[in-house]
Structure formats: structure tokens, C-alpha cells
C-alpha positions in Angstrom: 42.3 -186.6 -79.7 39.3 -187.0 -77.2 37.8 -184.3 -75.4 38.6 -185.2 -71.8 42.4 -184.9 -73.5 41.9 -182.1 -74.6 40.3 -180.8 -71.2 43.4 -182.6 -69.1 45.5 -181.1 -71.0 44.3 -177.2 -70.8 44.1 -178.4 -67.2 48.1 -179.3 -66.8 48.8 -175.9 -69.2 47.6 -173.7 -66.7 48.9 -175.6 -63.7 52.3 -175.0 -65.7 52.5 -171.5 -65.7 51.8 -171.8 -62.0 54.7 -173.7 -61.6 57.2 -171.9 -64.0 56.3 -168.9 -61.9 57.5 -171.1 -58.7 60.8 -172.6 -60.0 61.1 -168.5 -61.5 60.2 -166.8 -57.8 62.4 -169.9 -56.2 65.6 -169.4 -58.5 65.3 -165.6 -58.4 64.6 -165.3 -55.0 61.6 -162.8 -55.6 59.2 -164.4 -52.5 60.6 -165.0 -49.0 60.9 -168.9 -48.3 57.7 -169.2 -45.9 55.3 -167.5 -48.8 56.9 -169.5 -51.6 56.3 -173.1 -49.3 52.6 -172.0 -49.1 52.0 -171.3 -52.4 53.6 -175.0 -53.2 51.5 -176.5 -51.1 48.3 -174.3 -52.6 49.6 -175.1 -56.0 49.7 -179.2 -55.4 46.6 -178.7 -53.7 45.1 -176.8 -56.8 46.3 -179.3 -59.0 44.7 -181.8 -57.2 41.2 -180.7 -56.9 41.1 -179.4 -60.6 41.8 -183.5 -61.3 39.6 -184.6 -59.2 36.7 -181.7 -60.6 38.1 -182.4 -64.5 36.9 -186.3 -63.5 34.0 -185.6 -61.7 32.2 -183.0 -64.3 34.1 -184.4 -67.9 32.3 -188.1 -66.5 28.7 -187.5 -67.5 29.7 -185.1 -70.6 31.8 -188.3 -72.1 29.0 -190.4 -71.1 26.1 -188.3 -72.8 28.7 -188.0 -75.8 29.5 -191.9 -76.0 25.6 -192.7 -75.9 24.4 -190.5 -78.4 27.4 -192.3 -80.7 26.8 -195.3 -79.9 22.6 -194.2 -80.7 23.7 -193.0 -83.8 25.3 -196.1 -84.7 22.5 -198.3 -83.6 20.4 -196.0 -86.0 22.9 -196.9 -89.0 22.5 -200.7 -88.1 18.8 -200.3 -88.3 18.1 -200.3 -85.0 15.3 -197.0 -84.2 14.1 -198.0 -80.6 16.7 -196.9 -78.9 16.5 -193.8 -76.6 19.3 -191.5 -75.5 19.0 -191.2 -71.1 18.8 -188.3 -69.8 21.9 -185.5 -68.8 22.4 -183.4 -65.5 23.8 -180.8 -68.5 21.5 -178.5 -69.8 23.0 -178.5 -72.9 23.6 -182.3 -73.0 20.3 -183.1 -71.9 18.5 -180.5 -74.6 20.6 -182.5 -77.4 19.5 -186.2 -76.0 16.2 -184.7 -76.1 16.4 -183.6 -80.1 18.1 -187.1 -80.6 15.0 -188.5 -79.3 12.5 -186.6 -81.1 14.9 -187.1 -84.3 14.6 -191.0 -83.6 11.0 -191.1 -83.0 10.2 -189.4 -86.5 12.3 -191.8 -87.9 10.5 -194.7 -86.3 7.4 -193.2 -87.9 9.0 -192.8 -91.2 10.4 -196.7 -91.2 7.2 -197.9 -89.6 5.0 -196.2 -92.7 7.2 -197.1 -95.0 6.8 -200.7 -94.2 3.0 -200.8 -94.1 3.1 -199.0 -97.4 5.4 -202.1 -98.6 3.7 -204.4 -97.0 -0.1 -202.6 -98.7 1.9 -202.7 -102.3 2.8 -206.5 -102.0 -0.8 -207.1 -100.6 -2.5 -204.9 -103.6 -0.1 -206.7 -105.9 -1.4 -210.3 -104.8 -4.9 -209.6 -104.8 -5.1 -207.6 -108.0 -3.0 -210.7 -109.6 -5.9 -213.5 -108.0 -9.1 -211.0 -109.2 -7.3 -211.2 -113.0 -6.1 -214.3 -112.8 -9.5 -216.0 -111.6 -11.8 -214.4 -114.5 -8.9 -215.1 -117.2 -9.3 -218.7 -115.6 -12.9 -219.4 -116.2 -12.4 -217.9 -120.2 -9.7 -220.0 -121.1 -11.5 -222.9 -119.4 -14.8 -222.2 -121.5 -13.3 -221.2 -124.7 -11.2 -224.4 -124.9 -14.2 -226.1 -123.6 -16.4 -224.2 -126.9 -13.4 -224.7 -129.5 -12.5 -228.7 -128.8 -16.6 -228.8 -129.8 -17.4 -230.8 -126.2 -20.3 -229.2 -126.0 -23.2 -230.4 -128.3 -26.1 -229.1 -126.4 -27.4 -225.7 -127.5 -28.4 -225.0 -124.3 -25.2 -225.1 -122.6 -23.1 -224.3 -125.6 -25.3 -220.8 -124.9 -24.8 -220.7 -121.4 -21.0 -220.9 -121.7 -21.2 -218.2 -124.3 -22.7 -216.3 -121.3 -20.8 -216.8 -118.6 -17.8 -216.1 -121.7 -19.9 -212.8 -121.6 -19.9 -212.4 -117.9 -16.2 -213.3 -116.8 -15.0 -211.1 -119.8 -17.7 -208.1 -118.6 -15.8 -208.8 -115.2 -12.6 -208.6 -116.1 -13.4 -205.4 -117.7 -14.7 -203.5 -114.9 -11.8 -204.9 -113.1 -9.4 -203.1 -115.3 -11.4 -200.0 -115.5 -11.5 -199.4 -111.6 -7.9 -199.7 -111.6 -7.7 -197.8 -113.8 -10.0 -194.8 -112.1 -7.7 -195.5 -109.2 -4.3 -194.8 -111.4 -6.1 -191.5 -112.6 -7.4 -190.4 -109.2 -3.9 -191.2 -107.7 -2.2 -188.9 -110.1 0.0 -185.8 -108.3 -1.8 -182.6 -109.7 -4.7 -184.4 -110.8 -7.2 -181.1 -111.4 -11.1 -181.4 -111.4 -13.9 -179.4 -113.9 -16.0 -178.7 -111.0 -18.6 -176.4 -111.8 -22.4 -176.0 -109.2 -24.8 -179.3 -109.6 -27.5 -180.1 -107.8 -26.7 -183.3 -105.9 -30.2 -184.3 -105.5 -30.8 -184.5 -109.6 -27.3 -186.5 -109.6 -28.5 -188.9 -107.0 -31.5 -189.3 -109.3 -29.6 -190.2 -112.3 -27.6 -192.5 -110.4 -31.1 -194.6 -109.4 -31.9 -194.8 -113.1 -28.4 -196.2 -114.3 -29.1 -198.5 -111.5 -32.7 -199.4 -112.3 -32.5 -203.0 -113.5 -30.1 -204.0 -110.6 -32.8 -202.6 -108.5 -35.7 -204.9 -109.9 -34.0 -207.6 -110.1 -33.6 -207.6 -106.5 -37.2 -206.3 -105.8 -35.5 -203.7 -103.7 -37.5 -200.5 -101.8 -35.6 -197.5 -102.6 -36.3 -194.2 -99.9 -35.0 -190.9 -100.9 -35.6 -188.4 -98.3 -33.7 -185.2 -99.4 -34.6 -181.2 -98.6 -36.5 -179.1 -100.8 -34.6 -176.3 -102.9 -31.3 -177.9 -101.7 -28.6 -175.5 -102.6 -25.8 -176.7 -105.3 -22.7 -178.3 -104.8 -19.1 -177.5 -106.2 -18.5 -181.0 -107.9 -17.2 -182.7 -111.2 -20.4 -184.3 -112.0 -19.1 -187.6 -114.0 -16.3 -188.5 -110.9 -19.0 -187.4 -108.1 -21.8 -189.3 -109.9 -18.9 -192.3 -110.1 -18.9 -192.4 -106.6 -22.6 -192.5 -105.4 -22.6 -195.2 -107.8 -19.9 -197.2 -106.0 -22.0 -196.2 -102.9 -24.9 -197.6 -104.0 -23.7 -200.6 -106.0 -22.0 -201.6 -102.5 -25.3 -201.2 -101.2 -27.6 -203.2 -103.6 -25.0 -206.4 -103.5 -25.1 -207.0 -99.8 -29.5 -206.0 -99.4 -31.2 -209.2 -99.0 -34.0 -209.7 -101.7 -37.1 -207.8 -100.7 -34.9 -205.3 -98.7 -34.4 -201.6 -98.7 -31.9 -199.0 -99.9 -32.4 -195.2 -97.7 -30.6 -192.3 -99.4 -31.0 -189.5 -97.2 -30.1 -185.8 -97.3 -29.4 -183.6 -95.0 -28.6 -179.4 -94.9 -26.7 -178.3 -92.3 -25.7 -174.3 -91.3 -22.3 -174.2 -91.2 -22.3 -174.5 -94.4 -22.2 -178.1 -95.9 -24.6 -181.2 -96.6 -24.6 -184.6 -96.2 -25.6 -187.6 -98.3 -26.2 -191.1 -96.0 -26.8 -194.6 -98.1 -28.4 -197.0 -95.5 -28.8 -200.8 -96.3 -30.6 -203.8 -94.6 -27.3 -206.3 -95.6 -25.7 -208.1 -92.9 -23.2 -205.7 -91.9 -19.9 -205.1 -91.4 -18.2 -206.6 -88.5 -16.3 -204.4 -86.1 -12.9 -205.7 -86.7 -13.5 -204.7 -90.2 -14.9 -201.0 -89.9 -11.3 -199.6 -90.2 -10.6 -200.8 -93.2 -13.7 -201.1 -95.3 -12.2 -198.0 -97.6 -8.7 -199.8 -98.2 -7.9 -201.1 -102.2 -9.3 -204.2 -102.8 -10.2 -205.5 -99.4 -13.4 -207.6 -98.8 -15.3 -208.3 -95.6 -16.0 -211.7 -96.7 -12.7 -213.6 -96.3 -13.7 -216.5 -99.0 -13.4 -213.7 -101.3 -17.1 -214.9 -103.1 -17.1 -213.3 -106.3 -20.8 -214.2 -106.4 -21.7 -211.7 -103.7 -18.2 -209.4 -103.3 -17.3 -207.0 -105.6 -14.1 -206.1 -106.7 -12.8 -204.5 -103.4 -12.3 -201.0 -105.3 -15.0 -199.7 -105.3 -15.7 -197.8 -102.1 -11.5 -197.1 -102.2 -12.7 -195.0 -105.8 -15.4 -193.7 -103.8 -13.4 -192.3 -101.0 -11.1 -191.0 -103.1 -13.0 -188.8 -105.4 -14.9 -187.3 -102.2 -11.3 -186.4 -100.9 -10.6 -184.4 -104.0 -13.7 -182.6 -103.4 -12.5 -181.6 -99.9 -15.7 -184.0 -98.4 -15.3 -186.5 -95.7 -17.1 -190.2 -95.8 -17.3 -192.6 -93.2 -19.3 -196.0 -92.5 -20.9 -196.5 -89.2 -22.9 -199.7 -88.3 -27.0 -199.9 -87.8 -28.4 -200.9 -84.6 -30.7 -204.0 -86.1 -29.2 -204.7 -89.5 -26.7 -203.4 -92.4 -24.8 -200.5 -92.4 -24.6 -196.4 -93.3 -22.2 -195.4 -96.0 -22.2 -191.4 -95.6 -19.9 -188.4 -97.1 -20.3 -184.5 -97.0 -19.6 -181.2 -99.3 -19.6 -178.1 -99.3 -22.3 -176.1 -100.5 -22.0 -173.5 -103.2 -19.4 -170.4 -102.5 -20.3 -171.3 -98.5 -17.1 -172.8 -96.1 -18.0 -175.9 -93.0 -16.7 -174.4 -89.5 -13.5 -176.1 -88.7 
């Protein structure tokens, strides 16, 4: 039954007993003639203004009612733009207001959802083309090495090489993903214990020695004296200031150089900047420059890209250590990779 029924109804009920009390005063002749007349005509009058009031105030309750259904439905169908108006009732108007909210969160929800879809397809594609590419080039060279095509020992090396090279590739490939499966984990716990960040930085330059000479690169590191310990895991930290600095030895030109600076700060944390002379980043791109597997250069060159993981790795593991990193652009050339932590048993001001 529906509600203005129901209110009719209780309406007509208590305009009953009125009556029945009439036809019982009239019959029994308990009121004189001229008071029982006047309380007809206040009773018909009654009756009519309590129709009249039932329509007027039951309208814009059915109405609230009948949009917040007909909300709700559009929500089942799929549909989350659409906004309940607003009621003269307090009540009414309180409930159109929660359906709102309710709707907006779900907007949210949907919305995330389908960029996370959308990400997953996208991650899905490219990680199929950056395996698919390097498993390529070894079946091409390996047929080319069994069929016995090439005679020359000269190139008969160099495809063992580039054999060497795609298959070293292919490798690292896997492994970064694989970082990224272990750093996206739930519960994933870190052996942190104090390290000095400056004597990790300088382990990091040595692993990266002969990528450094080879590009004849300048390397400035400008870091404080007696700088106090940081609460890492060494191996993941050291992972990703190598990431950092790989990123940052592809894009230098020949000749160029690399600035690793460090700086203390009192509120309790330091930070760690890696500044290269490379083209830079354009600014369409600085948003997403930490996403899995994306690449500033849209012809995806393998020659000069890497795999697209590698500052994704980075920003992960500085998450798990409670540090921030960011990327900010250089006035004449390149670009700044920085992050922070937190120094030994000391908290940064929120």
C-alpha cells in the first residue's frame, strides 16, 4: 500500500469518529439542532482542509521518496551521476543529502576501479611487447647461427653477442618484475637495521663504474660530513639509488654530468637529489614518470629507454621506508630525481 494511502486513510479514520459521534448526537438527540448544524458544517469544513493539507504536505514527501527510488534504480543500471534535488523536509532533505554523498563515493570507487582496469590491461600489453621483442631478436639469431648462414667469424661473433645482449635483457626484464611482485606483496616486512646512506651511495658508484666510463661522465657528490644513519634495508635501498642512477646515466649526453647531493635537515630527515644534464622530461609527462613500465619516449627505443620499471621499483621501496621521492625539472637542461628518510630514532614534522 503506498504511503499517501496510508496517510488518507488515518485521515478518513479520524474524520469517522467525528461523524459516528454526529449520526450518535443526531439519533439520540444529545445536542440541540442549531449546535449539531454547526458542528456539520465545521466537520465538512474539517474534512476538507485536512484533504487539501494531506495533498499539499504528502506532495513533496512522495516526490523526495519516488526520486531517491528512482536514484537507486539508476544506480543498479549503472548509472552513478545522478543526484537526488533537494527537500523543504528536514528529514527528507538530510537523507537526499547521504544519498548524495553515498553516490559520490561510489563514483569514486567505479571511477578507480576502471583506471586500475584500464592500468592492468595497459601493464599486460607492454610487459607482453618488452618479452616479446627480446624473444624476437633470439629466435631470429639462433635460427640465423643453426641454419649455418653465417660464415664470417666476425659476424657469427657478433650475433653470439647480441644472443648475449637480448638474453642479458630479457633477464633483467624478468627480474624487475619480479622485485615489483615481491615489493607488491600485502605484509611484505623489511630487515632494516642503521646505515650510513653516504657509504651506500658510494657503493652504488662502484657497481656503476664501467657504465660511467664508458660514457666519460663527471660524477659530483656533495654530501655532509658525519651525516647521521638511516633506518633502511640496505640491499632494497641500495636497489633503488641504483635505479636512480641507472635512469640517470642512460639519458646524460656523452661528456655530461651526474650531481648526487645530500642534504640534513632539522626536523629530523635527509634528502638525497640525483641531477642529470639529459634532455628532460616534458611537462605532460612529469605525473607519470613513476608509473610501471611507462617511457617518456613514445617510440619506445630500447637503445636509449630502459625497461620502464625501474623508477616504479624505486618509488616503491622508498614508500616502504616511509620516504617520499619526487622529479622536478632543471631550469637549462635534465632533470632532479630526489627522495627523503628519516634519520636514526628522529621523526620529520608533519
Amino acid at each position: 500500500m503506498k504511503i499517501r494511502t496510508q496517510l488518507l486513510l488515518a485521515n478518513i479514520a479520524s474524520i469517522g469518529v467525528i461523524v459516528i459521534f454526529l449520526i450518535f448526537s443526531y439519533v439520540e438527540m444529545v445536542l440541540p439542532p442549531t449546535i449539531f448544524n454547526l458542528l456539520v458544517i465545521i466537520t465538512l469544513i474539517a474534512t476538507v482542509i485536512s484533504i487539501l493539507v494531506h495533498l499539499y504536505l504528502t506532495k513533496p514527501i512522495l516526490k523526495s521518496i519516488q526520486d531517491i527510488s528512482a536514484g537507486a534504480k539508476k544506480i543498479r543500471e549503472g548509472d552513478f551521476n545522478c543526484r537526488i534535488s533537494e527537500s523543504k523536509i528536514i528529514e527528507l532533505n538530510t537523507m537526499a543529502s547521504n544519498f548524495n554523498d553515498m553516490n559520490e563515493q561510489l563514483l569514486k570507487s567505479f571511477e578507480n576501479l576502471s583506471k586500475s582496469e584500464a592500468s592492468r590491461k595497459q601493464l599486460v600489453a607492454n610487459i607482453s611487447h618488452d618479452l616479446r621483442t627480446p624473444i624476437a631478436s633470439i629466435k631470429a639469431f639462433s635460427e640465423a647461427l643453426e641454419d649455418g648462414v653465417v660464415e664470417d667469424k666476425e659476424t657469427f661473433k657478433q650475433y653470439l653477442r647480441t644472443l648475449g645482449l637480448e638474453t642479458q635483457r630479457l633477464s633483467d626484464l624478468i627480474d624487475e618484475l619480479f622485485q615489483l611482485s615481491q615489493l607488491d606483496a600485502d605484509g611484505i616486512t623489511l630487515e632494516k637495521q642503521p646505515y650510513h646512506i653516504d657509504q651506500l651511495i658510494v657503493e652504488t658508484l662502484q657497481n656503476q663504474l664501467f657504465q660511467i666510463e664508458e660514457k666519460k661522465l663527471n660524477i659530483e657528490v656533495d654530501l655532509p660530513e658525519q651525516l647521521e644513519p638511516v633506518l633502511i634495508s640496505p640491499s632494497k635501498m641500495k636497489q633503488a639509488v641504483i635505479n636512480l642512477l641507472e635512469n640517470a646515466i642512460r639519458y646524460s649526453p656523452m661528456n655530461g654530468t651526474i650531481k648526487i647531493i645530500g642534504r640534513r635537515y632539522k626536523n629530523g630527515y635527509i634528502k638525497i637529489s640525483v641531477t642529470d644534464e639529459g634532455e628532460g622530461i616534458p611537462e605532460e609527462d612529469m605525473p607519470y614518470v613513476f608509473e610501471r613500465l611507462y617511457r617518456v619516449e613514445k617510440s619506445r627505443n630500447r637503445e636509449t629507454g630502459g625497461s620502464g620499471l625501474g623508477l616504479a621499483i624505486a618509488k616503491s621501496i622508498i614508500e616502504l621506508h616511509d620516504g617520499e621521492i619526487g622529479v622536478e625539472r632543471n631550469d637549462k637542461a635534465g632533470c632532479t630525481f630526489w627522495f627523503t628518510l628519516t634519520r636514526t630514532g628522529q621523526r620529520p614534522l608533519k
